[in-house]
Structure formats: structure tokens, C-alpha cells
N, C-alpha and C positions, 0 to 999 in steps of 0.2 A: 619694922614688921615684915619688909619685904627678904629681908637677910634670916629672918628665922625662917621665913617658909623655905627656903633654898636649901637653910639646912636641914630640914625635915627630911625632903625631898634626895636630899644626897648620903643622909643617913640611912635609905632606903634600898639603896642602891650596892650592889656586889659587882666586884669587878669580875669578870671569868678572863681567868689568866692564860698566857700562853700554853702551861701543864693541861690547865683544865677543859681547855679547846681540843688539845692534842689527843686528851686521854677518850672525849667523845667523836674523838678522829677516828680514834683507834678501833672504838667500839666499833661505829658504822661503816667502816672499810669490810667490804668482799672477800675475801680469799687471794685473789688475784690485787687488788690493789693495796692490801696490808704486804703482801710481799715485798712489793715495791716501796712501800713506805717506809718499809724496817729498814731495806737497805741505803735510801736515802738520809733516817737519823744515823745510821750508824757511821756516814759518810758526812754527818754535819755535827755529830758528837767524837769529840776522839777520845772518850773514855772507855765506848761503846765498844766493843768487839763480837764478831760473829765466831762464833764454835759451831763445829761440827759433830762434837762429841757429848750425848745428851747427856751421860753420867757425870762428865764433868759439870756441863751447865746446871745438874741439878743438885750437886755439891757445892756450887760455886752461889746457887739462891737462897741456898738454907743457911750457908755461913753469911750471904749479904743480911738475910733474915733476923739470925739470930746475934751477929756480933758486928758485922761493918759497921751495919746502919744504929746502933748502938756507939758504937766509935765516933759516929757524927752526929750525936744527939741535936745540937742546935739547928737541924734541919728542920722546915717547919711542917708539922704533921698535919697541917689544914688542907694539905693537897692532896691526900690522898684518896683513890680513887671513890672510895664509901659516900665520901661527901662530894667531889666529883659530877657521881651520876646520878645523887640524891637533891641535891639542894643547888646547883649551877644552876646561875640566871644568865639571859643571852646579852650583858652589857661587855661589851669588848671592844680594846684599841685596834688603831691603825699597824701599830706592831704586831698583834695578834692575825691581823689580816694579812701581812706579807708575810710573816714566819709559816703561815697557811698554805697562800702562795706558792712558796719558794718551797715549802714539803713535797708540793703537789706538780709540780712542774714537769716532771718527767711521766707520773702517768696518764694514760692513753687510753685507759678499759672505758668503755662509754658508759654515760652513769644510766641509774633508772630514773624512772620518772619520782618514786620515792625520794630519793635522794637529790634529786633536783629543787625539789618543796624544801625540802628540810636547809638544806643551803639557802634556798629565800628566806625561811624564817628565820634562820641567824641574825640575818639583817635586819629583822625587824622590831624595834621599840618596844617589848612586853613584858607584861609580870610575870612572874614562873608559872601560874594556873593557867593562864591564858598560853602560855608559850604549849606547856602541856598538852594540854584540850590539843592544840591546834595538831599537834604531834600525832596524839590518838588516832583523829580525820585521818592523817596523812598514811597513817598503817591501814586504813581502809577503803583506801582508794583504791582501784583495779588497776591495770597496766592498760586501761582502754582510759582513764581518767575519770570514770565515776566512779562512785560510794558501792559497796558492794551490800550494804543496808542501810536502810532507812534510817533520818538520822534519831528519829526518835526511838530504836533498836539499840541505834551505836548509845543513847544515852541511859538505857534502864540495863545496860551488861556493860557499864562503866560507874566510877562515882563520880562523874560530872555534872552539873545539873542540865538540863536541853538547854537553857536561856545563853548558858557560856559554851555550850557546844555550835550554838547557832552563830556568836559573836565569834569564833573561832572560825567556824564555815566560810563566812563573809568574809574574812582576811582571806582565806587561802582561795576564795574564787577570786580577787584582784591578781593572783599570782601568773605568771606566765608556766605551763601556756595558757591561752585563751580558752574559757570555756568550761574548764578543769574545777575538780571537786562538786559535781551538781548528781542529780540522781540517775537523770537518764537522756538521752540523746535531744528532745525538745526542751531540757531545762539549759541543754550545752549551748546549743544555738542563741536561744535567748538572751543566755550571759552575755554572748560574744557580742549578739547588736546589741545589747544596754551597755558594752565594754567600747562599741563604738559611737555610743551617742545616738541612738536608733533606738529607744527602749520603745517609742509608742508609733512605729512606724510599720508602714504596710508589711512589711518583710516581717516585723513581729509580729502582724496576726495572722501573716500566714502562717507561720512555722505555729503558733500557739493554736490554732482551731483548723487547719488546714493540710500540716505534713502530710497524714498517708494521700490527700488526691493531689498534691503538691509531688510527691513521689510516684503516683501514675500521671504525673503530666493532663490534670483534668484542670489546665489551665480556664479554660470557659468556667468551669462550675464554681471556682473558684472566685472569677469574679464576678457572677451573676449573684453568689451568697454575700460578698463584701460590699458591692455596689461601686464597684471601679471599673476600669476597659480593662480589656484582655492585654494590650499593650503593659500596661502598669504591670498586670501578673509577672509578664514574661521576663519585664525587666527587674522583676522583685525578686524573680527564680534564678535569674543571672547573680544577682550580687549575695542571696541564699547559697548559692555552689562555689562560694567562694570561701566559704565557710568549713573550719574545718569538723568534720564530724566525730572525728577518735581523735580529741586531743594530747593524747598519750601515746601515738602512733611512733614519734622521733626517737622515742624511750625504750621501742618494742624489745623488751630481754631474747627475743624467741631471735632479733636479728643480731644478735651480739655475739662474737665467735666466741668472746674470751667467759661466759658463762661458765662456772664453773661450782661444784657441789662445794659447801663449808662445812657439810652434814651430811653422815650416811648413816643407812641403819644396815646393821651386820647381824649376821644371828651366830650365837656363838653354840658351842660343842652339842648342848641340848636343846637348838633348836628355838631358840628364844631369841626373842629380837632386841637387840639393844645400841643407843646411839654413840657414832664415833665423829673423833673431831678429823676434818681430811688434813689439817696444818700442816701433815708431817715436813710438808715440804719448804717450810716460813723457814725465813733465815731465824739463827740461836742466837740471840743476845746475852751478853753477861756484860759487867764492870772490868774493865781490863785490868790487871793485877800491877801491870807497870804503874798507872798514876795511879794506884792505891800508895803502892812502895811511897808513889814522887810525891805523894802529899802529905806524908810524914816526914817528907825530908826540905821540904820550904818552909818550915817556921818561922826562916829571916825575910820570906819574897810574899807579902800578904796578898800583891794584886797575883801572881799567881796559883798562890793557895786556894785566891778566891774563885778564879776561874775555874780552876780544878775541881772544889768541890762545886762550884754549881752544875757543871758539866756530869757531875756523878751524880746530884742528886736529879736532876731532868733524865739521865741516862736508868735510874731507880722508877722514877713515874714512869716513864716507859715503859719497862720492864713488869712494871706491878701494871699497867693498865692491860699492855697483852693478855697477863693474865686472868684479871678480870675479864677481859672480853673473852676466853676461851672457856673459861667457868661457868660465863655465863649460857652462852651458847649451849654447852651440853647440860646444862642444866637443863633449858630449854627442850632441846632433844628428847631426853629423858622424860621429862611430863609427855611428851606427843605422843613417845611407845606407850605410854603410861596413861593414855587415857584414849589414844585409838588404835584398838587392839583389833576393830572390825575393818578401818580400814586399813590398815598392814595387810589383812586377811585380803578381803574382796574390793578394796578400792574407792573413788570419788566419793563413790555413791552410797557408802556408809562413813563417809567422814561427818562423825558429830558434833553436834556446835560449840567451840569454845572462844573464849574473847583472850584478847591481853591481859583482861585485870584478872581473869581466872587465873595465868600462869605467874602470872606477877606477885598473886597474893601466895599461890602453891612454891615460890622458890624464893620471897622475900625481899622485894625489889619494888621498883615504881611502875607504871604499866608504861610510863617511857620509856625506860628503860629495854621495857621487852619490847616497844616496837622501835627504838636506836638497835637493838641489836639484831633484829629477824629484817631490816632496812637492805633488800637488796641484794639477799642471800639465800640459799637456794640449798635443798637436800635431796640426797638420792634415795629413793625408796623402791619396795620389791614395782611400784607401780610407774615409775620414772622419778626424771630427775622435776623437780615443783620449787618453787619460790615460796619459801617460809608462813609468807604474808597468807599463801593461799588458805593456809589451817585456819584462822581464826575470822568469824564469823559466829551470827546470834543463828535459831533456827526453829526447827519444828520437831510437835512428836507425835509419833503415829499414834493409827485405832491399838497397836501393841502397846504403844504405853515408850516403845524407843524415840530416841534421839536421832534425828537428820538435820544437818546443816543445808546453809544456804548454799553451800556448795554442792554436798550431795543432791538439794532439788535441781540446781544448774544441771547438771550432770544427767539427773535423770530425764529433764527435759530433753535433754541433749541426745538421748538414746531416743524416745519415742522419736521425735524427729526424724532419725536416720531411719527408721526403721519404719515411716510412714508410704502410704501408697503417692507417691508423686501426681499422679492426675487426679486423687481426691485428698490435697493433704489437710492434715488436722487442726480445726480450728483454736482458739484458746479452751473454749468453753469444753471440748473434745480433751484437750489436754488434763484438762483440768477434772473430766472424768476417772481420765485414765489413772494421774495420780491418789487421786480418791479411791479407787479400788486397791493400788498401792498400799494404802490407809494413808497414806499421805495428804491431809489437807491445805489446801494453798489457794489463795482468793486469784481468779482469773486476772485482776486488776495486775497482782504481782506476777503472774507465771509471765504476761506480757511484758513486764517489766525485765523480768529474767530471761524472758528471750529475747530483745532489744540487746541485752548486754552480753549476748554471746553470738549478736552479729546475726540471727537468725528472721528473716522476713516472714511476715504476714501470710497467713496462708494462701490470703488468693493472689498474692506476688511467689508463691511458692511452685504454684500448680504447673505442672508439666503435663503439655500435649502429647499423645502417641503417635 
């Protein structure tokens, strides 16, 4: 009985292969780190060869297309990319991890915080739903490391249901760093002491009923409301500051030199704006034509025949994942011109809400997919250079009847702010007028919430003397 469950169990299971690892390597690689990657297969494959010359290589993929890979029919078609980025579960060897490795060894581009996650979930034991779910979370994270919506938002502009978005949440708050994936800056702390064993300790009710006089140092009041000495505060304030509060600070893209555009938007002769891919500068892969020749001519040397064609055929997945991930990309692109056409025009603050599974169902893919491919990569627009991830978002619609994201409200909170009188600045409840006359409505609860996540304090920590 014990031998049938095992094969149940193992009948369940897919292995993800070296190709199929590489090819969602390929996808989530940057600009700057896919450079580096190509050149590395192409220095660990010698079928591989770099051109310089695009006519050729684009002569050279339509004959792979239409007749090479016809010539090597016995190649197994389950690798390819379709199924790949469709249906790969995360079970993989110790092979798969050094071949990983040894791809990655030489680059240096320091990763995001996205990409950080996603590399822990590799590792970790899931089904593909769950792997998924967790995937989504992670395209919604901020580069501060909170949720940039609520997560009962991330679940009604997804097909997830909450109950497996929740049991997804949970894994990625065990993840390093510490703190990471919660909503806002008291759920971070929190995390952190129940991450050290501290969940029902003084430091947690400080930080849970106490942050803002904890942040004016109104140590007394603090403990005449909890009923401990001032001593205990002071010491509970010392190991609270020790605490990190932007768990996603290590990740910052803004300090990273090697940033760099994957996406731009160009307008072409009339004026229209349309997306381009920046790759021009990726090394050209092709199949080298020498061991084409040499593996029609080993019919009597099987283990080198065998090498050869394997070599060709990994040097094929390659080849086709590149393109797959550039397809996708502009594909990508393309819905953004294609459905924010306001903010191209004026900016943040008409960017309207869309999710992954909007673009994912508008271009035929999985909504992992679209957040493996938007993982860490960055597009130049008339308004600057932005990180992918920034577009999608659930949101709001005005007394007109339009569409505003949760970015464009950041955004506009972000102007009143500046533009407030310093010795009487604006409270939430102020704020919260303001965007009301906008026609913008937005519950005080959340504008606080959205001004926590763009670093912005409390009004009467704001206020400036004359």
C-alpha cells in the first residue's frame, strides 16, 4: 500500500529540466544580464556562434525553422518554449543548479528585490497554483517591499481565489529579507519580531498600538498606557531600531548604476507612439554551419554525433527562448501604449489601473508569465525611465466616470504634499478633501496607507517652524 502511494505521488510530479530552467532564465534576465548570458552560452555551447550580421542571422533562423530542425526530427518537441512558460513546475536537480551556477558566475548587475523572491521560490517545494499565486504577490511587491494593494484587490483583478493568495503571502513573508511582502510599515516590524520569536512581546505592542508616540519618543506615555516602567520602553525602543523598516532598501534599483531601459516608447513619422525593443545591442546567435556540415559527416562516431546534436538542439532552445522573451516583451509594450494613452500624454497621474492578468489574457499567456517577463525591467517613456512592475495595479474611478490607479493616487498625493504650506501641513483627512474635489474618492484609512509607502510622515511630524 505504501509503494502505491509513492507512485502516485511521483506520477505527479514533472521534472523542469535544464532547457526549461534556462529558458525562464532567459525570460527574467534584464537587458544588461541577458547580454552577459548569451555570451556565456555561447562560450559553453560550441555550436553556438555570434553574428554580427542581422540578415544573415535572420536567414539563417528561417532555414533553422523551416528545414534544419526538420532534418533532426527526433528532437523532442516537449521543450519547447510554449510548454516551457506554460505548464513548468519548480522540481529540479542538483544539475540544474550548478549548470545555473556556472551560467551565472560571471554576472555582477545587482539583482532586484523581485528577483531575489523569485529565486527563493525556485527552491521551494510547490504545486504550480501555489508556485503561481506566489509569483503574482511577487510582481506586486514595491521596491520598498510592501504590497502595493491590498491583498484582497490583488485577488478580485486576478483568478486566484484570496484563501490561496493568502497561503502564498505566508510563504513569501518566511522569505529573506525579513519583514518583506506585508502591507505597510507596522505589519513589517511585526513580522520581523514574530520572525524572531518575539510575536507577543513588549516590542510587539509597542510597534502594534504605539508606533507614531514611539516615533515622537513619548516614551512615558507609552508606558503609563501599557503599565510597564519607562526603563522597559526605552529598552524595547533600542531593539525596535534595530529593526529594519524598508526591507527592500539592499535591492534599491534607483542605486544600481547598471539600470538600464529593455523598453522604450518612440513615436514614429506621425506622431504616434509605439514600443521598441532596446536589445539591439544582445549578442546574434545562430547554429554554426561548421557542425551542421560535421554532423552529417559522423554517421560512423555515434557518441559524437550525440554530442553534436545535443549541443544543437540546447543551442535551438536558446535561440527560440530569446525569442520568446523579446515577443513577449513587446508584446507587452504594446498593450501599455495601447491602453495608456493619458499617461504617455500627462503622466503618473493618469496612469490607469491595469493588472497582469489584464495583459496576459489581451496577449495570450499566463499572468506569470507576464510578471517573469516585466521581473526587473525597466522602460523609457516621454515621463522617464520606470520599472515595468510600476504600470500594474487595481484602482479608482472618478465623479467622471475615468479610470485612476493606485499609482496615479500615490502620485497625486505626492503633489499636494509638495505643494502644501510647511507650518500648517495637511492632515489626511485634508488630503482626502482635496482628492474629493479631484473627484477622486479614496478612504483616509488608505491615503495613509499610501502615504506610509512613499516615505511621507504624519503631518504634525511634517510641520515646519518659521
Amino acid at each position: 500500500m505504501a509503494s502505491t502511494g509513492l507512485q502516485q505521488n511521483l506520477s505527479q510530479q514533472q521534472t523542469l529540466s535544464p532547457q526549461m530552467r534556462q529558458s525562464l532564465e532567459i525570460l527574467q534576465a534584464n537587458t544588461m544580464e541577458l547580454g552577459q548570458l548569451l555570451s556565456q552560452v555561447a562560450e559553453l555551447n560550441p555550436t553556438l556562434e555570434i553574428t554580427e550580421d542581422r540578415e544573415q542571422l535572420e536567414e539563417a533562423q528561417i532555414a533553422d525553422a523551416e528545414t534544419d530542425y526538420e532534418n533532426l526530427s527526433e528532437f523532442d518537441d516537449y521543450w519547447r518554449e510554449d510548454q516551457i512558460l506554460m505548464h513548468g513546475t519548480r522540481s529540479h536537480t542538483s544539475d540544474d543548479e550548478e549548470r545555473r551556477e556556472f551560467l551565472y558566475n560571471s554576472i555582477v548587475a545587482p539583482q532586484t528585490l523581485q528577483q531575489h523572491l523569485v529565486e527563493q521560490l525556485n527552491h521551494a517545494a510547490l504545486d504550480d497554483d501555489t508556485y503561481m499565486a506566489a509569483e503574482l504577490l511577487i510582481g506586486s511587491i514595491n521596491d520598498t517591499g510592501f504590497l502595493d494593494d491590498p491583498l484582497e484587490d490583488i485577488a478580485a483583478n486576478s483568478s486566484y481565489p484570496l484563501k490561496q493568495l493568502r497561503s502564498a503571502l505566508s510563504l513569501l513573508q518566511r522569505f529573506d529579507p525579513p519583514g518583506v511582502a506585508t502591507e505597510n510599515l507596522t505589519e513589517s516590524l511585526l513580522l520581523q519580531l514574530q520572525l524572531n520569536g518575539m510575536g507577543g512581546s513588549l516590542e510587539s505592542r509597542i510597534v502594534d498600538q504605539h508606533l507614531g508616540d514611539l516615533a515622537r519618543h513619548r516614551f512615558g506615555d507609552i508606558a503609563r498606557a501599557l503599565g510597564v516602567t519607562q526603563e522597559a520602553v526605552n529598552d524595547a525602543a533600542e531593539y525596535i531600531a534595530t529593526l529594519n523598516p524598508d526591507p527592500g532598501a539592499a535591492f534599491d534599483p534607483t542605486s544600481n548604476p547598471h539600470v538600464s531601459a529593455d523598453l522604450e516608447l518612440r513615436r514614429n513619422t506621425e506622431g504616434e507612439y509605439y514600443a521598441h525593443l532596446t536589445g539591439d545591442h544582445l549578442p546574434k546567435l545562430q547554429i554554426s554551419n561548421h557542425y551542421k556540415d560535421l554532423l552529417a559527416k559522423l554517421s560512423s562516431d555515434p557518441k559524437a554525433r550525440k554530442f553534436i546534436k545535443d549541443n544543437i538542439h540546447e543551442g535551438r532552445q536558446i535561440i527560440s527562448a530569446l525569442g520568446q522573451r523579446q515577443e513577449t516583451l513587446l508584446k507587452i509594450g504594446t498593450e501599455l501604449v495601447k491602453r495608456q494613452p493619458d499617461f504617455i500624454t500627462h503622466g503618473l497621474t493618469k496612469l490607469r489601473p491595469m493588472t497582469m492578468q489584464d495583459i496576459a489574457e489581451a496577449i495570450g499567456v499566463h499572468a506569470a508569465t507576464v510578471s517573469r517577463a516585466v521581473s526587473g525591467k525597466y522602460i523609457l517613456t516621454p515621463h522617464g525611465l520606470m520599472e515595468l512592475r510600476r504600470f500594474f495595479s487595481s484602482g479608482y474611478t472618478t465623479k467622471q466616470g475615468t479610470e485612476i490607479s493606485n499609482t496615479g493616487v500615490r502620485e497625486a498625493i505626492q503633489k499636494i504634499v509638495s505643494g502644501e504650506d510647511t507650518s500648517k501641513p495637511l492632515s489626511d483627512t485634508a488630503i482626502e478633501k482635496q482628492l474629493k474635489a479631484k473627484g477622486i474618492k479614496v478612504a483616509r484609512r488608505t491615503i495613509a496607507k499610501y502615504r506610509d509607502q512613499l516615505g511621507i510622515l504624519p503631518s504634525h511630524l511634517r510641520k515646519r517652524h518659521s
